[in-house]
N, C-alpha and C positions, 0 to 999 in steps of 0.2 A: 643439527637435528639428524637422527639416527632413523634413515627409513628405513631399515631391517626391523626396528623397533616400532614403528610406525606402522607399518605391514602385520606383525607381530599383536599389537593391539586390535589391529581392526578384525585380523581373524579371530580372536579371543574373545570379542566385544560383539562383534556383529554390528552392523548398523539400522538404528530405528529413526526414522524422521518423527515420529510421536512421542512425547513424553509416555514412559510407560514404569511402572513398580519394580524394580529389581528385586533380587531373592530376598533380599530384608525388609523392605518395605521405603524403599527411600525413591523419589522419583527423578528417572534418570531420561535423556536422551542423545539421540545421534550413538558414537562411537562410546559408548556407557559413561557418558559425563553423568556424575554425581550432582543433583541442583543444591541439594540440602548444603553441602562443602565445597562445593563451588560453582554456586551461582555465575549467569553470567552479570559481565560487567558491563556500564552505559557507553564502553566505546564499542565491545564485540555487539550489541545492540544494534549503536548506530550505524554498523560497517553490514548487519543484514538488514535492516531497513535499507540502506542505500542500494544494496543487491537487490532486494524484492523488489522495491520501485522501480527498478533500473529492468527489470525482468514483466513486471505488470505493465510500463506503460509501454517496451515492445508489443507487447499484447493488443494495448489499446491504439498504437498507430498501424500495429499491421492491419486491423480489420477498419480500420477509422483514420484514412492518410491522411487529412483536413488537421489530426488532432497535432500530426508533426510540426506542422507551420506555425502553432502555438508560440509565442513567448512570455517572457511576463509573468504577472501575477494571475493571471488567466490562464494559463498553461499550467502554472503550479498548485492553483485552485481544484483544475480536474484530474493533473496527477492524485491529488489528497482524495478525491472521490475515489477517485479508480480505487487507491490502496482501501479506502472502507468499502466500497461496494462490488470490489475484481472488477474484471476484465468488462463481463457481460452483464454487471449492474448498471456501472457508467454506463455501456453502449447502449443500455436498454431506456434512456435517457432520449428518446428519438425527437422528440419535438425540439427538445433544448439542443439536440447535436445541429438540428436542421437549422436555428436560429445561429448558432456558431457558427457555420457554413455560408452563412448567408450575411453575417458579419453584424448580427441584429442582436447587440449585447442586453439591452434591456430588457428583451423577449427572452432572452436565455437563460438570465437569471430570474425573469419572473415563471420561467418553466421548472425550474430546479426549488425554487421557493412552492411552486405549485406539486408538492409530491410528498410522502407519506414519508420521505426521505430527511426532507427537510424537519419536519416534526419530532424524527427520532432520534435527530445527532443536539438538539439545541444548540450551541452557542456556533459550535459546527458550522453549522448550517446557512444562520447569519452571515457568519464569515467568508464565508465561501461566496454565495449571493453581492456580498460586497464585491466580490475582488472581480466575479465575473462582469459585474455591471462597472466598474471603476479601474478596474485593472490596480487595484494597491491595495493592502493591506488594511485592515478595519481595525484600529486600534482601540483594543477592549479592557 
């Protein structure tokens, strides 16, 4: 790889974190990737999911150390929240964080099933409630 070239595009391209319309009309982001001709692919996908989660649930242990101690299907459970609801959805989660804390798994998934949350992801939702109250996976 040629970072003179590298250098070279990004001053040319600019960079946008948003998908935005380039001068023809095709939607483009970051350092002017074209989506229309080259979409991305499900590994460059999986490799920022892995980044984001990896960056959200610092998020959710720096403010929430309890969340560290997590293992399991329980700890995977609320990484998946965290990713659909960020940082300060999960933690706004207080009664069910308090049941975690307190090692009272049934309450905390009857706190997470008890929320406007649960209604809106369906099968989501379920699933998740499994794993906090059983620690394993709900097979659907």
């Amino acid at each position: 790889m040629d970072e003179t070239a590298v250098e070279l595009i990004k001053l040319h391209e600019g960079f946008r974190a948003y998908p935005y319309l380039d001068t023809v009309g095709v939607l483009t982001i970051g350092y002017g990737r074209n989506l229309r001709d080259w979409p991305f692919t499900e590994e460059e996908a999986e490799q920022w999911l892995r980044s984001a989660l990896e960056r959200i649930w610092s998020g959710v242990v720096s403010r929430w150390p309890k969340a560290g101690e997590l293992t399991g299907c329980r700890k995977a459970a609320l990484q998946d929240m965290a990713y659909n609801l960020g940082v300060s959805g999960v933690l706004g989660f207080k009664r069910m964080r308090a049941a975690i804390d307190e090692g009272d798994w049934e309450r905390a998934a009857k706190e997470a099933q008890n929320s406007r949350w649960y209604y809106q992801v369906g099968k989501r939702g379920a699933r998740i409630v499994h794993m906090l109250r059983h620690d394993r996976m709900l097979e659907v």
